[in-house]
C-alpha positions as CSV (number, residue, x, y, z in Angstrom):
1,X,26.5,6.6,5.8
2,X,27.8,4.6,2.9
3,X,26.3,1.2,1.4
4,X,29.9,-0.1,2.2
5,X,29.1,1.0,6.0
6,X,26.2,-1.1,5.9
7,X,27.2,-5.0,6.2
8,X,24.3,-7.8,5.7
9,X,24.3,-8.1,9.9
10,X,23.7,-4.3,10.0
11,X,20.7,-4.0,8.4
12,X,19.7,-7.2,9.8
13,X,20.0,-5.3,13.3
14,X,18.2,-2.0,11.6
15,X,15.3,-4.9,11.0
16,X,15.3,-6.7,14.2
17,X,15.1,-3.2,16.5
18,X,12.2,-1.5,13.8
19,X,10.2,-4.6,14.4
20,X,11.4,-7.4,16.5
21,X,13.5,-10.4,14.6
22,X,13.2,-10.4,11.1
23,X,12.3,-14.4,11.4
24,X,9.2,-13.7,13.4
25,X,7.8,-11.4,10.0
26,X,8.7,-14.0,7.5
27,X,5.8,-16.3,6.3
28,X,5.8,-19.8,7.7
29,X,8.3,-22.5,6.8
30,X,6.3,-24.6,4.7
31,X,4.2,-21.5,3.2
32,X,7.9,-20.0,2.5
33,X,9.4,-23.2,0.7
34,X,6.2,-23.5,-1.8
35,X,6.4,-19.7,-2.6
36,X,10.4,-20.8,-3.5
37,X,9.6,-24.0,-5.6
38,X,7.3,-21.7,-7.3
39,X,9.3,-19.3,-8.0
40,X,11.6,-21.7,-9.2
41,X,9.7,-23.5,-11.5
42,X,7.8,-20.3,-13.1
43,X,11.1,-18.9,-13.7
44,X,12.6,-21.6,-15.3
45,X,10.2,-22.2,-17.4
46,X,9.3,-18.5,-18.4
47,X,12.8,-18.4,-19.3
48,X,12.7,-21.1,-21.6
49,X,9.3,-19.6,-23.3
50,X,10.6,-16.7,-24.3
51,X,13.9,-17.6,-24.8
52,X,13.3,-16.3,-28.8
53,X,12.3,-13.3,-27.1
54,X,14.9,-12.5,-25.5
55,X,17.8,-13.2,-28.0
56,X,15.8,-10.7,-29.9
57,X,16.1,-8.0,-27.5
58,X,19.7,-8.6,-26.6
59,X,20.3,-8.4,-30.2
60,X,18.1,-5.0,-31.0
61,X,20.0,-3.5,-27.5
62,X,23.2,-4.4,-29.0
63,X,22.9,-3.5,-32.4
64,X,20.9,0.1,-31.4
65,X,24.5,1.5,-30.2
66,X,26.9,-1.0,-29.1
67,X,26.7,-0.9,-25.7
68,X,26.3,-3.4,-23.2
69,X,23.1,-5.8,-23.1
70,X,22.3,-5.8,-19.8
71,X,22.6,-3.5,-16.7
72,X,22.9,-4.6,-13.2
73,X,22.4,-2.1,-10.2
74,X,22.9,-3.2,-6.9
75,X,20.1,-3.7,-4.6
76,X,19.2,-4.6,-1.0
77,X,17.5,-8.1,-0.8
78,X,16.2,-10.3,1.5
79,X,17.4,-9.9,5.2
80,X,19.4,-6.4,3.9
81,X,21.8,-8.7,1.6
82,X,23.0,-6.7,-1.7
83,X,22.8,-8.1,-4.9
84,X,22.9,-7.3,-8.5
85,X,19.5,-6.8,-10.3
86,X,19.8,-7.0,-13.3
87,X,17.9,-5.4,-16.8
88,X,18.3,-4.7,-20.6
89,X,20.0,-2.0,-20.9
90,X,17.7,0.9,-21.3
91,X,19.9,4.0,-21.1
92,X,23.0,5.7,-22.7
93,X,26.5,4.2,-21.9
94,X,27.2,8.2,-19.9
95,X,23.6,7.7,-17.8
96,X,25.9,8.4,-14.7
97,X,28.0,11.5,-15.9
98,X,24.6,13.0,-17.8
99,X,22.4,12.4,-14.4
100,X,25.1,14.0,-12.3
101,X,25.4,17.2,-14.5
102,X,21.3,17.1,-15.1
103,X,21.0,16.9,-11.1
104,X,23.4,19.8,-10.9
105,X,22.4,22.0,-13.2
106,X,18.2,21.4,-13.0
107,X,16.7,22.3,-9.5
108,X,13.4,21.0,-11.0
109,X,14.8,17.3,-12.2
110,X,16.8,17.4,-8.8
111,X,13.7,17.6,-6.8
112,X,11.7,15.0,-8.8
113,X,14.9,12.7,-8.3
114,X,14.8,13.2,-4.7
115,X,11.5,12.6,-3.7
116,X,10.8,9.4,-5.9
117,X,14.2,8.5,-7.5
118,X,12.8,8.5,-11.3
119,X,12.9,11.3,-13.8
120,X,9.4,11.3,-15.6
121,X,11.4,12.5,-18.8
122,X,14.8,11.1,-18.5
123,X,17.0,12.4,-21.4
124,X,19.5,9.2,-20.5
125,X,16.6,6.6,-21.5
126,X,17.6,5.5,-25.4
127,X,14.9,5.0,-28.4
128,X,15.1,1.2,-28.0
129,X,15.1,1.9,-23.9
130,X,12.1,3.8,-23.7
131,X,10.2,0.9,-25.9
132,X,11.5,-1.7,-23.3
133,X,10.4,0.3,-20.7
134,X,6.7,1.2,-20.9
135,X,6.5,-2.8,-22.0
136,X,8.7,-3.2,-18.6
137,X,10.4,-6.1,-21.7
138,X,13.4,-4.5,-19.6
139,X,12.8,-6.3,-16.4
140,X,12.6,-9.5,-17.8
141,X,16.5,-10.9,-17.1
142,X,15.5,-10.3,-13.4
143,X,13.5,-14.1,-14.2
144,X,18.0,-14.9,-13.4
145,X,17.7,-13.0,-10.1
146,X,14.4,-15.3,-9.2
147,X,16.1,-18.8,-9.8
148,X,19.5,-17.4,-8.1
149,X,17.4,-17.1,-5.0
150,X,17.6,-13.6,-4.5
151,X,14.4,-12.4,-6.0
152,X,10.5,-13.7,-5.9
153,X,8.3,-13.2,-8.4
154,X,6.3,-11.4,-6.6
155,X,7.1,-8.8,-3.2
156,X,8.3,-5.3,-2.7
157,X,9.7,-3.7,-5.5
158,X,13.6,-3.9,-5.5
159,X,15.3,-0.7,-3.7
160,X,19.0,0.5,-3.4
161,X,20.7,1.3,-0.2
162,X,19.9,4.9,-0.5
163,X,16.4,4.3,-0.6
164,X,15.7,1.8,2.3
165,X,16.0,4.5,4.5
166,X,12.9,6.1,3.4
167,X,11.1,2.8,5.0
168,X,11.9,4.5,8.3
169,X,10.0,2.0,11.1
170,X,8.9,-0.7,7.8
171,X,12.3,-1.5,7.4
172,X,11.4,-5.2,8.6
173,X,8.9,-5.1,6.0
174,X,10.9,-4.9,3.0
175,X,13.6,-7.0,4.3
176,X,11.6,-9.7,5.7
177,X,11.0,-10.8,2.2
178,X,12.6,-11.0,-1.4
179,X,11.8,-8.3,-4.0
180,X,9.7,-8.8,-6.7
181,X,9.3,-8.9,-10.3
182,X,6.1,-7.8,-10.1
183,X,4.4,-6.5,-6.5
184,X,1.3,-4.0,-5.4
185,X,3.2,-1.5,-6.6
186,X,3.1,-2.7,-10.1
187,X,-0.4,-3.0,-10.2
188,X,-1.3,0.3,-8.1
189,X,0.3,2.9,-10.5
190,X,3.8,2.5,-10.0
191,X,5.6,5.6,-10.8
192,X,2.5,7.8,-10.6
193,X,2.0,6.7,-6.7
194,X,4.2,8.4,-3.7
195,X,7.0,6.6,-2.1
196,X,4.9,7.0,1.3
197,X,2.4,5.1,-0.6
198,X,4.9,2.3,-2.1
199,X,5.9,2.2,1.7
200,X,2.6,1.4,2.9
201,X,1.7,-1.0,0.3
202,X,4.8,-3.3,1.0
203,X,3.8,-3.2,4.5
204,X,0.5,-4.5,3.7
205,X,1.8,-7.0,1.3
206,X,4.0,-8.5,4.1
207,X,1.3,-8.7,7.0
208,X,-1.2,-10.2,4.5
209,X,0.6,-12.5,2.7
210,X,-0.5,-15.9,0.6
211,X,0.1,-17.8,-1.7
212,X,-3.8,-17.0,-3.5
213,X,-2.9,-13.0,-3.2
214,X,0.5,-13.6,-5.3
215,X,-1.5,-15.2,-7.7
216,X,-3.7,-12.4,-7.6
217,X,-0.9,-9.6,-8.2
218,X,0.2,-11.5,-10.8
219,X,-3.3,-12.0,-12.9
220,X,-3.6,-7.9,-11.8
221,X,0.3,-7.5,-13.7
222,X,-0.8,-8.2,-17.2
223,X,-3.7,-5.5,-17.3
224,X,-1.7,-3.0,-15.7
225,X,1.3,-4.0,-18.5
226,X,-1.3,-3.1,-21.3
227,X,-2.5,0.0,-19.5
228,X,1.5,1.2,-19.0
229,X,0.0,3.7,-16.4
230,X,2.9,4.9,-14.3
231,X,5.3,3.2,-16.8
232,X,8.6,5.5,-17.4
């Protein structure tokens, strides 16, 4: 079934019949509203800091081969809403064509696409991209997505509509919450772990959530930054 098959009250009823209604899994009210005025304010003002940064970055993307800046992929979000995550630019302008005819022509990369959707040596990733990338510098717009409301700065890592399947009965888990900038994923190995373990790790991030623990994935972010382990 198609994306466009799958309205916001559809996978809201996916959520409610895997585990009950989604409202009963989110955190508390009050708990819920700080973790948003956080958000808020840590976004803003990150954006702000490295606002020097960033105009750096948009120019070096822009300047490296004329393409666009950023790059923004639909995702599901919080509840099963779509919405467009967004990222520097960190692949050719023909990713799509080159991944279609890499799929079709390499049984090997086609596997490795299938079971974790990420190609350890992507031949679409540019110079500039691959820089961006192990520094996850890339991810850094999504600090837009937090203040629109549609990300967190920390939760499960952000997942297409083709992917959310793979949550089989944990569907309420990722929906139940926003995506992340940075998660227990992030911190565990990210690409190197398996997407049963990504799975299992949301789960746990949902039925043990606090404010102290986000704080605690994000002190964990800035090590496992340095280390780039998992990073491609």
């Amino acid at each position: 079934m198609t994306w466009e098959a799958h309205s916001f009250e559809a996978w809201s009823r996916i959520g409610r019949a895997a585990k009950g209604d989604l409202r009963d899994s989110r955190p508390r009210a009050a708990r819920r509203t700080s973790k948003r005025a956080i958000d808020f304010l840590v976004a803003i003002t990150a954006l702000i800091l490295l606002s020097p940064l960033l105009l750096i970055v948009a120019m070096i993307v822009k300047l490296s081969d004329g393409g666009p800046v950023f790059y923004s992929h639909t995702r599901i979000g919080f509840g099963g809403a779509p919405f467009g995550c967004l990222k520097f630019r960190t692949m050719k302008t023909d990713a799509s064509a080159q991944l279609a005819e890499l799929l079709q022509n390499n049984p090997a990369a086609r596997s490795e696409w299938e079971a974790t959707r990420k190609l350890k040596n992507d031949p679409r990733i540019t110079a500039v991209g691959d820089i961006l990338r192990r520094s996850s510098i890339d991810e850094l717009p999504q600090l837009i997505n937090i203040l629109r409301g549609e990300m967190s700065l920390v939760g499960p890592r952000p997942v297409t509509a083709e992917e959310l399947p793979r949550y089989g009965e944990h569907i309420w888990a990722y929906m139940a919450v926003r995506p992340g900038l940075t998660g227990q994923w992030q911190t565990s190995g990210r690409n190197d772990v398996s997407y049963e373990y990504r799975v299992s790790l949301d789960v746990h991030y949902l039925n043990n959530w606090s404010l102290v623990r986000d704080f605690v994935i994000i002190a964990k972010t800035i090590p496992a930054l340095f280390s780039q382990r998992g990073s491609y």
